[in-house]
C-alpha positions in Angstrom: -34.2 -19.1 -81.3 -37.7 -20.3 -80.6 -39.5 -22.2 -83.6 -42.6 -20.1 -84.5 -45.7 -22.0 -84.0 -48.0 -22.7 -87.5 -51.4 -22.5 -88.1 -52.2 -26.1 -87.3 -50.7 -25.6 -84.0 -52.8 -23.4 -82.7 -55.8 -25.6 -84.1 -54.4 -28.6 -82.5 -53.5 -26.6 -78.9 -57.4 -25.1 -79.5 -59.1 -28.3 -80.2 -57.0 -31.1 -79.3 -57.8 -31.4 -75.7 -61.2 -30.4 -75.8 -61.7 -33.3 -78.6 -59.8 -36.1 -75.9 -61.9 -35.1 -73.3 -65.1 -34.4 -74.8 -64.7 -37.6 -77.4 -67.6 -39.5 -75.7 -70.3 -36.0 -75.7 -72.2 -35.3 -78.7 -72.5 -31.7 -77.5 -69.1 -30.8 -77.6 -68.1 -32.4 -81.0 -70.6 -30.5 -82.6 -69.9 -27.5 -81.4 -66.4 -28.1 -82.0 -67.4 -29.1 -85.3 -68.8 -25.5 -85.7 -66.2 -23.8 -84.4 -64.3 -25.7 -87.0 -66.2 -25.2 -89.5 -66.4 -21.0 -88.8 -62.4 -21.5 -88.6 -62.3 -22.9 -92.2 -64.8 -20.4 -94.0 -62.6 -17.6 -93.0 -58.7 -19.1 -93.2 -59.6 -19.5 -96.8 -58.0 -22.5 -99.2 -54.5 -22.4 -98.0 -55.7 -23.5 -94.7 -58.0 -25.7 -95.1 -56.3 -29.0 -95.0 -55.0 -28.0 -91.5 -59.0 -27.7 -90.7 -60.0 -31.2 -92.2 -57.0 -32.7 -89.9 -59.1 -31.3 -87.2 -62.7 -32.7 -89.0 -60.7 -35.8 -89.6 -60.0 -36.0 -85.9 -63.5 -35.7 -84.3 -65.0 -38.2 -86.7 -62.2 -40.4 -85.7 -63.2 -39.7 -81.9 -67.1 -39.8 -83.0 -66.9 -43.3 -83.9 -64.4 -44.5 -81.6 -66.4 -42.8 -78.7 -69.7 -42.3 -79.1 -71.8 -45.6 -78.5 -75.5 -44.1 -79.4 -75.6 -44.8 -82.6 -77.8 -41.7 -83.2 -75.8 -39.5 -81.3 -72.6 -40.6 -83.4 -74.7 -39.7 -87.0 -75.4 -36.2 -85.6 -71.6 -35.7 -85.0 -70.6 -37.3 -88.5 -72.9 -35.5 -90.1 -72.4 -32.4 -88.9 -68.7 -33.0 -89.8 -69.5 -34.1 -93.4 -71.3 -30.8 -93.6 -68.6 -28.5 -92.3 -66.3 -30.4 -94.5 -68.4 -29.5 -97.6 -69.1 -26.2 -96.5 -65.2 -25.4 -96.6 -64.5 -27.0 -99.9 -67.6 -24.6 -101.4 -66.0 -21.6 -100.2 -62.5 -22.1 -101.5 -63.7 -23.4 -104.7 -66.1 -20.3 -104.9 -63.0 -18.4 -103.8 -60.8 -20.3 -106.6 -63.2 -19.2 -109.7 -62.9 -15.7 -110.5 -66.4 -15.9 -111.5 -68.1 -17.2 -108.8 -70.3 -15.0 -106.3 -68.3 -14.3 -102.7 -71.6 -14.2 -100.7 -70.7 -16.2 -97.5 -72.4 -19.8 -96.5 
């Protein structure tokens, strides 16, 4: 029997080697920053730690990699953003009362 592969798999097989080899380009953290960020606004609250691993990762490689110091900002803000962004929607998600317009 074959172990069935998780969530955070696939995130990891999707991202992982894209983040190694793209640790040093700004470009390419940030836009897998937003495709991480599109990711966690739809996989809602139960998924979402499995996302910020990811986050967690490419500000890891932001700041290990990136030696512009501007460049590096733009890649941890953007991931500071996205990591926001995510907790909004599955708080909004959490209260019953809250409006489900997207961000």
């Amino acid at each position: 029997m074959v172990p069935a592969r998780k969530f955070r798999d696939y995130l990891d097989l999707a991202c992982g080697e894209i983040r190694r080899k793209g640790a040093s380009e700004p470009v390419v953290l940030l836009a897998l920053v937003r495709l991480l960020r599109a990711v966690g606004l739809v996989a809602g609250p139960t998924r979402a730690d499995d996302v910020e691993v990811q986050l967690d990762l490419v500000r890891s490689a932001a700041r290990r990699s990136i030696s512009e110091t501007y460049d590096a900002d733009r890649v941890l803000a953007a991931v500071d953003e996205a990591s926001e962004a995510i907790r909004r929607r599955n708080a909004r998600l959490a209260d019953p009362n809250s409006p489900r317009d997207p961000d």
